[in-house]
N, CA, C and O of each residue as an XYZ file, in Angstrom:
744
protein
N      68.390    112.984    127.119
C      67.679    112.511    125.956
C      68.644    112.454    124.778
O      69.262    113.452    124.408
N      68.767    111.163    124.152
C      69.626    111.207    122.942
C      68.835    111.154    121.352
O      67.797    110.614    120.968
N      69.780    111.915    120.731
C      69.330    113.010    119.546
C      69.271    111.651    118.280
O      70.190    110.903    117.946
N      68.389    111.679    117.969
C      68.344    110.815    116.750
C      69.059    111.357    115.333
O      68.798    110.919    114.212
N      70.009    112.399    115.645
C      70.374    113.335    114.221
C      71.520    112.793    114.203
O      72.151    113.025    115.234
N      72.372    111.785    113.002
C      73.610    111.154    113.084
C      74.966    112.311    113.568
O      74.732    113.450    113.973
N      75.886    111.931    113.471
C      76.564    113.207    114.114
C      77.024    113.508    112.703
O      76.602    113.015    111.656
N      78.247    114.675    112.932
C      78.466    115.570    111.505
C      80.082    115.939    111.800
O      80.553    116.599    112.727
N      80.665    115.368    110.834
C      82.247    115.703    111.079
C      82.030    116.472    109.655
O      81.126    116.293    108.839
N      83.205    117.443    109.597
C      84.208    117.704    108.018
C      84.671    117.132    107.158
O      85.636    116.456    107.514
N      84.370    117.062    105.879
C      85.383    116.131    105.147
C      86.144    117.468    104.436
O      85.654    118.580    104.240
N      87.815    116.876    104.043
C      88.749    117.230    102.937
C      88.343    116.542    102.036
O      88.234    115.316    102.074
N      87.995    117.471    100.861
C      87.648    116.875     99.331
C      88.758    116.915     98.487
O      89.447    117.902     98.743
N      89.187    116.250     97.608
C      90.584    116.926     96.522
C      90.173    115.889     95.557
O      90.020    114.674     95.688
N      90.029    116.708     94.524
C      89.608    116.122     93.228
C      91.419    115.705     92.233
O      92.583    116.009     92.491
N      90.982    115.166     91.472
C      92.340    114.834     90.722
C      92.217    115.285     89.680
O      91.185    115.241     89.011
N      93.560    115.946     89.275
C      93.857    116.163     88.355
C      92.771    117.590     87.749
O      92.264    117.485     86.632
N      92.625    118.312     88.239
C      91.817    119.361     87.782
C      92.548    121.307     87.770
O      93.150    121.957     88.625
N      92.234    121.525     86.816
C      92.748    123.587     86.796
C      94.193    123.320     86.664
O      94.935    124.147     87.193
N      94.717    122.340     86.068
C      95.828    121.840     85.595
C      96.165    122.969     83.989
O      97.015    123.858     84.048
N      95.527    122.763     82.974
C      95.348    123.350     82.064
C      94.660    123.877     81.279
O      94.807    125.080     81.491
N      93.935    123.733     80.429
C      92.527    124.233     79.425
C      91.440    123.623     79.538
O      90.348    124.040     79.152
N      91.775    122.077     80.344
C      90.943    121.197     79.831
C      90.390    120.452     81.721
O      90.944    120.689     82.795
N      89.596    119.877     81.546
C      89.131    119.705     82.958
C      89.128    120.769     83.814
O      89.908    120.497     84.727
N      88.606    121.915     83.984
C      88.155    122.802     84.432
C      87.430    122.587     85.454
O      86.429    121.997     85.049
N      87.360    122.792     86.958
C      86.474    123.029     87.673
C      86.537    124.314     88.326
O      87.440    124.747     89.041
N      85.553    124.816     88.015
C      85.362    126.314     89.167
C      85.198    125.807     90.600
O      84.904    124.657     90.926
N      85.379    126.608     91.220
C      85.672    126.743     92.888
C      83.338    126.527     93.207
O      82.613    125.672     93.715
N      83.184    127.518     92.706
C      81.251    127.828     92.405
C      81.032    126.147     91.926
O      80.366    125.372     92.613
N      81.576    125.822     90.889
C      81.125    123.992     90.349
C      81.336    123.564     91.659
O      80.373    123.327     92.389
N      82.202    123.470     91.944
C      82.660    122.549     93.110
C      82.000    122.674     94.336
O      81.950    121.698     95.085
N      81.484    123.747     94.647
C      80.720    124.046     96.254
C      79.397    123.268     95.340
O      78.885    122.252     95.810
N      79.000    123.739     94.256
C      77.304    123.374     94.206
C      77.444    122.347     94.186
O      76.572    121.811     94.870
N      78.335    121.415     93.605
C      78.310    119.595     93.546
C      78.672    119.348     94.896
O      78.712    118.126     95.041
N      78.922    119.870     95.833
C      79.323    119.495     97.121
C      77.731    119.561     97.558
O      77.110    118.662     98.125
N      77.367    120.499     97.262
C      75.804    120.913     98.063
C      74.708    119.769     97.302
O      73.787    119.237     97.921
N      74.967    119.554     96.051
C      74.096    118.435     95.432
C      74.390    117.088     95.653
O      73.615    116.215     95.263
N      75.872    116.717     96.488
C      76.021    115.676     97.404
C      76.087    115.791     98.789
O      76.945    115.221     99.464
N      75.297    116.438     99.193
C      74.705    116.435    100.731
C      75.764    117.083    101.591
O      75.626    116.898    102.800
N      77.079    118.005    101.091
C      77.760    118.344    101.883
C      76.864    119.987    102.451
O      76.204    120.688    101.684
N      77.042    120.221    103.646
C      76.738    121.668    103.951
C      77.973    122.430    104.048
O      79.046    121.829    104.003
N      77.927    123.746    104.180
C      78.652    124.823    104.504
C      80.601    124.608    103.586
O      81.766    124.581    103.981
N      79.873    124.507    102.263
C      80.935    123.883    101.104
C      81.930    124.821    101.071
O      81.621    125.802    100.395
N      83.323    124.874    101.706
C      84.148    125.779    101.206
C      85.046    125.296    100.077
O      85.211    124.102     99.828
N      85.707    126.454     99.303
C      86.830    125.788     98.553
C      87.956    126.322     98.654
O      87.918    127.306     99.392
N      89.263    126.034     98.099
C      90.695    126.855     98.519
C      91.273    126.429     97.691
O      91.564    125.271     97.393
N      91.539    127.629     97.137
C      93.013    127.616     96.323
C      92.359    127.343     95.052
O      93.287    126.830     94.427
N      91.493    127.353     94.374
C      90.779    126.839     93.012
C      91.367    126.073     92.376
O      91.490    126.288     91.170
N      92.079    124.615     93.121
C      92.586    123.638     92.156
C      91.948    122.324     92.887
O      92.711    121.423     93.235
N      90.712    122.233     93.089
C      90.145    121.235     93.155
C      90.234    120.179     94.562
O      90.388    118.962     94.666
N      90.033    121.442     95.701
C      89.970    121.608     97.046
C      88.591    122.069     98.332
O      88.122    123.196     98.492
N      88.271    121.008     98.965
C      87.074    121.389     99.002
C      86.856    121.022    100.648
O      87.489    120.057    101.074
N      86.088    121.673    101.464
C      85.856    121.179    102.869
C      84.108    121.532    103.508
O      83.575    122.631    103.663
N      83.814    120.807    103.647
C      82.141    120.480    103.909
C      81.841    119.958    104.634
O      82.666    119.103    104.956
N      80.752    119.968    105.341
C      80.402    119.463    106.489
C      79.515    118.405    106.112
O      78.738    118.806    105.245
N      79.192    116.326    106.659
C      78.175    115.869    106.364
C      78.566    114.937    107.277
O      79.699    114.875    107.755
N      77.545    114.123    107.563
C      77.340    112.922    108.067
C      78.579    111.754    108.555
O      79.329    111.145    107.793
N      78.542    111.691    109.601
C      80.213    111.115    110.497
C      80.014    109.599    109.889
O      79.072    108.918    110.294
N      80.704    109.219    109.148
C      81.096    107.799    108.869
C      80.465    107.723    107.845
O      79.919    106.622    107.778
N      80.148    108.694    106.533
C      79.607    108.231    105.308
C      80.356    108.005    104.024
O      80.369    108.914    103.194
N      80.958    106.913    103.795
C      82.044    106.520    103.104
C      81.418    106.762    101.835
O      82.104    106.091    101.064
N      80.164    107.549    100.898
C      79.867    107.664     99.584
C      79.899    108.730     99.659
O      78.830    109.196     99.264
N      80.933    109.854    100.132
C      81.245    111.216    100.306
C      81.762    111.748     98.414
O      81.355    112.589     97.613
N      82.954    110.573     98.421
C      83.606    110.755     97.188
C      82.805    110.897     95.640
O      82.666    111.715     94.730
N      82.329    109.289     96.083
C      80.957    109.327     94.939
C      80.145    109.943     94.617
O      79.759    109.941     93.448
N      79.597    110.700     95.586
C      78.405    111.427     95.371
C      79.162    112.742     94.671
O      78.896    112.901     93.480
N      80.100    113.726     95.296
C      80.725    114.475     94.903
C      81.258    114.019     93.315
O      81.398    114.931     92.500
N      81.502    112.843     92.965
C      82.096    112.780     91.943
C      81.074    112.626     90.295
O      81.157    112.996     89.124
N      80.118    111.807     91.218
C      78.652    111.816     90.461
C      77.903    113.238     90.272
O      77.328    113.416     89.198
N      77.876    114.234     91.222
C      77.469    115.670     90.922
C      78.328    116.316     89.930
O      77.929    117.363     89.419
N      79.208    115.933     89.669
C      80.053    116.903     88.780
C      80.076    116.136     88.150
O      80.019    116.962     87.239
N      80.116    115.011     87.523
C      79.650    114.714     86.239
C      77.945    115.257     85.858
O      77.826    116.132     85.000
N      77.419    115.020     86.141
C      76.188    115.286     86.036
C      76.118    117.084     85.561
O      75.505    117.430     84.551
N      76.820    118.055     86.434
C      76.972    119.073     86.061
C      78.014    119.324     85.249
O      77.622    120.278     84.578
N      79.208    119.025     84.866
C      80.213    119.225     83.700
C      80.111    118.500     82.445
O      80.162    118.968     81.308
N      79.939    117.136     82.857
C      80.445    116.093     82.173
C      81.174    115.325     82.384
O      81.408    115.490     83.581
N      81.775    114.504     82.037
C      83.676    113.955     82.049
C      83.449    113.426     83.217
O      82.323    113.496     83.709
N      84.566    112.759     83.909
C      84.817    111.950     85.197
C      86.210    112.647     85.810
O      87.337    112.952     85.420
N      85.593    112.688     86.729
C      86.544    113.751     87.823
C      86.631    112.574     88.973
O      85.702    111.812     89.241
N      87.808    112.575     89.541
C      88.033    111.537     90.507
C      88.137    112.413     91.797
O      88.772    113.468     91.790
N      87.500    111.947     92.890
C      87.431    112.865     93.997
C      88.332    111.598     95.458
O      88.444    110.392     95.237
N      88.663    112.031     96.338
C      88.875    111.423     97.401
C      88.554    112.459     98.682
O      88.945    113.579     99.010
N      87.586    111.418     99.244
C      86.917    112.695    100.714
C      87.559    111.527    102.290
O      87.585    110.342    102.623
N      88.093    113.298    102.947
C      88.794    112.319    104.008
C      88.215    113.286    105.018
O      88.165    114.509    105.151
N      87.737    112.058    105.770
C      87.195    112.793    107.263
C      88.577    113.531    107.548
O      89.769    113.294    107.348
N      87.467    115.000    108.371
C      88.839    115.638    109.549
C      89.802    115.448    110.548
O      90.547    116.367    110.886
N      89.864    113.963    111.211
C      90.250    113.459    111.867
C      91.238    112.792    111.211
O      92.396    112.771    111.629
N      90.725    112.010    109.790
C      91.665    111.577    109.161
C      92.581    112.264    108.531
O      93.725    111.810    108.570
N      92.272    113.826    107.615
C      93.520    114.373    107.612
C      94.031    114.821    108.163
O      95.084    115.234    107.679
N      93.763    115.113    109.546
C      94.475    115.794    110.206
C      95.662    114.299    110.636
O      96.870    114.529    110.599
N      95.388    113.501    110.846
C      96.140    112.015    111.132
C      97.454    112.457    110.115
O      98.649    112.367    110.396
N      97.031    112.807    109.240
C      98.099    112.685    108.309
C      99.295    113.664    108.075
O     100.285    113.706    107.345
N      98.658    114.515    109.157
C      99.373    116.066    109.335
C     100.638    115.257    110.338
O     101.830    115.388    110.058
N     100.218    114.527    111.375
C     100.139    114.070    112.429
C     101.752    113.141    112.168
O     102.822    112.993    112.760
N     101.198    112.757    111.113
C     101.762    111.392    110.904
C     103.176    111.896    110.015
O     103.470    111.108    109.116
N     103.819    112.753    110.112
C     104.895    113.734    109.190
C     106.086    113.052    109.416
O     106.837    113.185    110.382
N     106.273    111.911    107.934
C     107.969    111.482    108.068
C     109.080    111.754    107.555
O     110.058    111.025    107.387
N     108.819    113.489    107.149
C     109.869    114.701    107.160
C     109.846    115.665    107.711
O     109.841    116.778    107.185
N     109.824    115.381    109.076
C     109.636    116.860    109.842
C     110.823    118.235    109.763
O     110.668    119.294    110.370
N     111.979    117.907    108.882
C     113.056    118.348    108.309
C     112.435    119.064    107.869
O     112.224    120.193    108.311
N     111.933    118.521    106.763
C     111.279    118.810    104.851
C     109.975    119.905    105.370
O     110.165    121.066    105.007
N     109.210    119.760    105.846
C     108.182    120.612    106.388
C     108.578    121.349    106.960
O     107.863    122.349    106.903
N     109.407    121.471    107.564
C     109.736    122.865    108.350
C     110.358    123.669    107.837
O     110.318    124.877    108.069
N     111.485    122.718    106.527
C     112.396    123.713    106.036
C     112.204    124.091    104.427
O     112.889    124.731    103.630
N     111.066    123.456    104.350
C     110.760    123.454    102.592
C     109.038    122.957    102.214
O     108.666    122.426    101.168
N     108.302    123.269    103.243
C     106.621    122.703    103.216
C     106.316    122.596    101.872
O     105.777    121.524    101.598
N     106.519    123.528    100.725
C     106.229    123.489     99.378
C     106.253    122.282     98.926
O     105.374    121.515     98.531
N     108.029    122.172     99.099
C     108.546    120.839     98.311
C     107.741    119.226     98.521
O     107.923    118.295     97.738
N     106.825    119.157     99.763
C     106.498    118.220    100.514
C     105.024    117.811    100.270
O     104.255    118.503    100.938
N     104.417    116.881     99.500
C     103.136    116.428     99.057
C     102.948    115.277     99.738
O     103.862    114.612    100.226
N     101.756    115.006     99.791
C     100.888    114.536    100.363
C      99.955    113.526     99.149
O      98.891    114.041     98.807
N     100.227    112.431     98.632
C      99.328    111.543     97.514
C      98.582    110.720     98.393
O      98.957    109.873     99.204
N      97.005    111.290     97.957
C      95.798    110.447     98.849
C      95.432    109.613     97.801
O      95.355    110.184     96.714
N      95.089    107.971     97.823
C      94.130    107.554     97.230
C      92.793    107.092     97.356
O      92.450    107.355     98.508
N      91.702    106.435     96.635
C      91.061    105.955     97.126
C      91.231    104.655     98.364
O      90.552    104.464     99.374
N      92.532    103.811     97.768
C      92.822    102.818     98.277
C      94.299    102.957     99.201
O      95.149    103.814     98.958
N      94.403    102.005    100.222
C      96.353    102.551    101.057
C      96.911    102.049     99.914
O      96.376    101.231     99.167
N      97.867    102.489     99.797
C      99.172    102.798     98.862
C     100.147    101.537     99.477
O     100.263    101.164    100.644
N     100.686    101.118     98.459
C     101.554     99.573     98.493
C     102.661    100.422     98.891
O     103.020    101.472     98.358
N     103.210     99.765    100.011
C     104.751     99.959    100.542
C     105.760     99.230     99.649
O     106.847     99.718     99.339
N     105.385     98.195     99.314
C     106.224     97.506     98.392
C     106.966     97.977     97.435
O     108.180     97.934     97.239
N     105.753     98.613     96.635
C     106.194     99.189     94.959
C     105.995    100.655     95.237
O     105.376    101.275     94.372
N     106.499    101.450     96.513
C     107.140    102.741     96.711
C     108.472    102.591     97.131
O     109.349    103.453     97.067
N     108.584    101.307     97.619
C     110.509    101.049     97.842
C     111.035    100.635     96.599
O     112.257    100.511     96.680
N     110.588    100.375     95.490
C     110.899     99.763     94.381
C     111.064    101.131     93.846
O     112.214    101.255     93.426
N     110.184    102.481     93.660
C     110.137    103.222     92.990
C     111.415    104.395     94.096
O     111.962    105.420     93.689
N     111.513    103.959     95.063
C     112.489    104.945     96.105
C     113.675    104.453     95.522
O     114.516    105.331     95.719
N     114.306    103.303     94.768
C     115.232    103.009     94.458
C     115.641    103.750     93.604
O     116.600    104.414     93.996
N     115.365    103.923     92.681
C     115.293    104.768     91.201
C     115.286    106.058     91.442
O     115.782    106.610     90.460
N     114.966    106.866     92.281
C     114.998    108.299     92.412
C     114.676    109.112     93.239
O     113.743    108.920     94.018
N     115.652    110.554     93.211
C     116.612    111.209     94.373
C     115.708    111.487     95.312
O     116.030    111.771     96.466
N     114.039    111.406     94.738
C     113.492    111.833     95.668
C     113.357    111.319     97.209
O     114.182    110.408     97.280
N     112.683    111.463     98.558
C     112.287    110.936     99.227
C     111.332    110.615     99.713
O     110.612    111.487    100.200
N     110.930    109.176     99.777
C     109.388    108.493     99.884
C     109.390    108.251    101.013
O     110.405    108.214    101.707
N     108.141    108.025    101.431
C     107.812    107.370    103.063
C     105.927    107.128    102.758
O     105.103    107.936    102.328
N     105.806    106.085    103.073
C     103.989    105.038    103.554
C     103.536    105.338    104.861
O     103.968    104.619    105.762
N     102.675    106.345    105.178
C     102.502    105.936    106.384
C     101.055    106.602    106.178
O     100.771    107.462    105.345
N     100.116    105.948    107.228
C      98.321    106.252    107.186
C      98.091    105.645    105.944
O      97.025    106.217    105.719
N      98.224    105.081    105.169
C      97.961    104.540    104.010
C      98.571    105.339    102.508
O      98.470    105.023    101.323
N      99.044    106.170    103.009
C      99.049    107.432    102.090
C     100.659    107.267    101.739
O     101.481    106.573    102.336
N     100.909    108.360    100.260
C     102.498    108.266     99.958
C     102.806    109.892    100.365
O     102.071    110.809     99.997
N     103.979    110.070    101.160
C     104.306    111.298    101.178
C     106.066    111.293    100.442
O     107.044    110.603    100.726
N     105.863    112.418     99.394
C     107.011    112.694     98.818
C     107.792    114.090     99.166
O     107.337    115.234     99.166
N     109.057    113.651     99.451
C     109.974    115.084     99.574
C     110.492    115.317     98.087
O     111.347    114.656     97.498
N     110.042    116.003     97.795
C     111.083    116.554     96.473
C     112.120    117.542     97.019
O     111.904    118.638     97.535
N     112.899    117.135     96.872
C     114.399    117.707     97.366
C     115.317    118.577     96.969
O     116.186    119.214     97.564
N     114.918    118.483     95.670
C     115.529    119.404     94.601
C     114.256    119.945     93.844
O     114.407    120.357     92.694
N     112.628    119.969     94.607
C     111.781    120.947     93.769
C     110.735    119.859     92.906
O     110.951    118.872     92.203
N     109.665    120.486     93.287
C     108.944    119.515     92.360
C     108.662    120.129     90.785
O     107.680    119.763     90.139
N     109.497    120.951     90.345
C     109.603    121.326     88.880
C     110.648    121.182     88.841
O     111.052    122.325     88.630
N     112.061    120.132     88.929
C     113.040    119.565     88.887
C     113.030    118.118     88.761
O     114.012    117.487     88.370
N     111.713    117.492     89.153
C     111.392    116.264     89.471
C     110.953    115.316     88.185
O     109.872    115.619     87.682
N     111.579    114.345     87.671
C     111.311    113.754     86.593
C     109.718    112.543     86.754
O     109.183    111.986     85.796
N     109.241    112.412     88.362
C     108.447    111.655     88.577
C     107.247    112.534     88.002
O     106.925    113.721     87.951
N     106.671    111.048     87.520
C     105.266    111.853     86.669
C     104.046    110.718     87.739
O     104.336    109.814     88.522
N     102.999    111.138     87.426
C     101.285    110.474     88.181
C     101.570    109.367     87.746
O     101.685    108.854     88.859
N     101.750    108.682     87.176
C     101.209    107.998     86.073
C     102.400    106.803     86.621
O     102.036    105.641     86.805
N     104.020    107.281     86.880
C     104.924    106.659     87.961
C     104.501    106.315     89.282
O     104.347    105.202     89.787
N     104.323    107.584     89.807
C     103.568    107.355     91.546
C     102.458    106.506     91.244
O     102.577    105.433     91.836
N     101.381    106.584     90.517
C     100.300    105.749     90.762
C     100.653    104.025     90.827
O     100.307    103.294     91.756
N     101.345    103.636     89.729
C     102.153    102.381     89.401
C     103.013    101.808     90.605
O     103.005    100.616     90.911
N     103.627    102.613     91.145
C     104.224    102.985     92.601
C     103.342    102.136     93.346
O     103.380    100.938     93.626
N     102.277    103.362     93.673
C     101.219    103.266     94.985
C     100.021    101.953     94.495
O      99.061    101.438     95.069
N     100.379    101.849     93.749
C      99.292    100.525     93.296
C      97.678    100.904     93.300
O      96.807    100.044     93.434
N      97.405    102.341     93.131
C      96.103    103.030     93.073
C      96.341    104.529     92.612
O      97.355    105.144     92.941
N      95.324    105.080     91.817
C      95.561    106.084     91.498
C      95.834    107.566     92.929
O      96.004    107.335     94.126
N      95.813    108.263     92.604
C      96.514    108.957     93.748
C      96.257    110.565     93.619
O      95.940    110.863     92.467
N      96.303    111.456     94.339
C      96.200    113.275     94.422
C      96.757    113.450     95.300
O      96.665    112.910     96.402
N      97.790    114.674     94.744
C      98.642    114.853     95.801
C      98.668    116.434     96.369
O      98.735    117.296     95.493
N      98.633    116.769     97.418
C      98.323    118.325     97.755
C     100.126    118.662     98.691
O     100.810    117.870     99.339
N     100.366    120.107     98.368
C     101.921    120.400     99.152
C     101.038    120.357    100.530
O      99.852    120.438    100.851
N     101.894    120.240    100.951
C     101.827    119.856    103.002
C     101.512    121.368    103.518
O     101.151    121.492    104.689
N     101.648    122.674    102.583
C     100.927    124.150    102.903
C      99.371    124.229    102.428
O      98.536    125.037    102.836
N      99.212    123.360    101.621
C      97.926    123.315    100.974
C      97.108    122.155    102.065
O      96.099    122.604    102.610
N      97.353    121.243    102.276
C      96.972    120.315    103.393
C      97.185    120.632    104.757
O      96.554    119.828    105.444
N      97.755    121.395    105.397
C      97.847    122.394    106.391
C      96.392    122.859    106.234
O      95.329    122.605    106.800
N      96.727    123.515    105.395
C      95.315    125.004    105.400
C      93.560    124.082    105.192
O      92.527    124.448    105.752
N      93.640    123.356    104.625
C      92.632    122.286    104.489
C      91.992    121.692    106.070
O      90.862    121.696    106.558
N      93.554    121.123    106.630
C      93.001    120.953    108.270
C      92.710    121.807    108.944
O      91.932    121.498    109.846
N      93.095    123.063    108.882
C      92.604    124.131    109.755
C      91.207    124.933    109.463
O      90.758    125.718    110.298
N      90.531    124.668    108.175
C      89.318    124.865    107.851
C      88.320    123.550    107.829
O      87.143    123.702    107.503
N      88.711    122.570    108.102
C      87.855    121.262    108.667
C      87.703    122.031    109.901
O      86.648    122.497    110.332
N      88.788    122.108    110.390
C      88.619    122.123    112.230
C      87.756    123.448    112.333
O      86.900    123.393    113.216
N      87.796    124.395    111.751
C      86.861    125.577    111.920
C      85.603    124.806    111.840
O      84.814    124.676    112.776
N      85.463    124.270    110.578
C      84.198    124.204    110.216
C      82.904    123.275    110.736
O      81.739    123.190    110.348
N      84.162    122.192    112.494
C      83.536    121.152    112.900
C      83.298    121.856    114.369
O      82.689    121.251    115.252
């Protein structure tokens, strides 16, 4: 007998730009209840910088929105969220085109998700210009900072212009730990 209940994967939540400084504030507590007031269940969070993993509905692409619409509604302001099925970040774990850099420096090594894939074009344009190292792959930009990402003169505001969409970027230890609490939680 087949179950009329849609199925239920994990999503990775990562909000942008948030617990940065004084201002855009989200608590870890904000963030589970706007997860729970957008239909996510069993809302965890990590690391209190705007990290989130929940369980809802397999193929519901208004994951982001809804999450992003609850926290306005409860803060205020506009908080930009990007929700990636578990399958999909884990793809991205998967998909590692510094397996050097991760093994020998995971910190240094981010991960920029956007809403939209990221232009290969205008990340070779922006790889020209600086020491860092770029690579496109899953749609996504992964950066080696090589010399440290508090050494790094690239600002959001570069990468986004770059990636041709705005962008959040998590270290490859922080996105690690994200896939391994999807996968618990599925």
């Amino acid at each position: 007998m087949a179950s009329s209940e849609p199925a239920r994967t994990a999503y990775v939540v990562l909000l942008r730009g948030v617990n940065l400084g004084p201002h855009r504030r989200v608590s870890a507590a904000d963030l589970r209840e706007a997860a729970a007031a957008a239909g996510l269940d069993d809302a965890r969070t990590y690391a209190n910088s705007g990290n989130l993993v929940g369980t809802g509905d397999a193929g519901d692409d208004a994951v982001a929105a809804r999450v992003e619409a609850a926290l306005a509604d409860r803060l205020g302001g506009d908080v930009r969220a990007v929700a990636l099925p578990a399958d999909r970040a884990a793809a991205l774990l998967d998909a590692d085109p510094f397996p050097d850099a991760t093994a020998d420096h995971p910190s240094h090594v981010q991960v920029h998700v956007g809403p939209d894939p990221v232009d290969p074009d205008g990340v070779a344009a922006l790889a020209e210009k600086n020491p860092e190292r770029f690579a496109v792959a899953e749609g996504v930009l992964f950066v080696d900072y090589v010399d440290g990402i508090g050494r790094s003169r690239l600002t959001a505001a570069a990468l986004d212009r770059a990636a041709g969409t705005w962008t959040t970027g998590r270290n490859w230890n922080t996105l690690a730990r994200l896939v391994a609490m999807a996968r618990d939680a599925t």
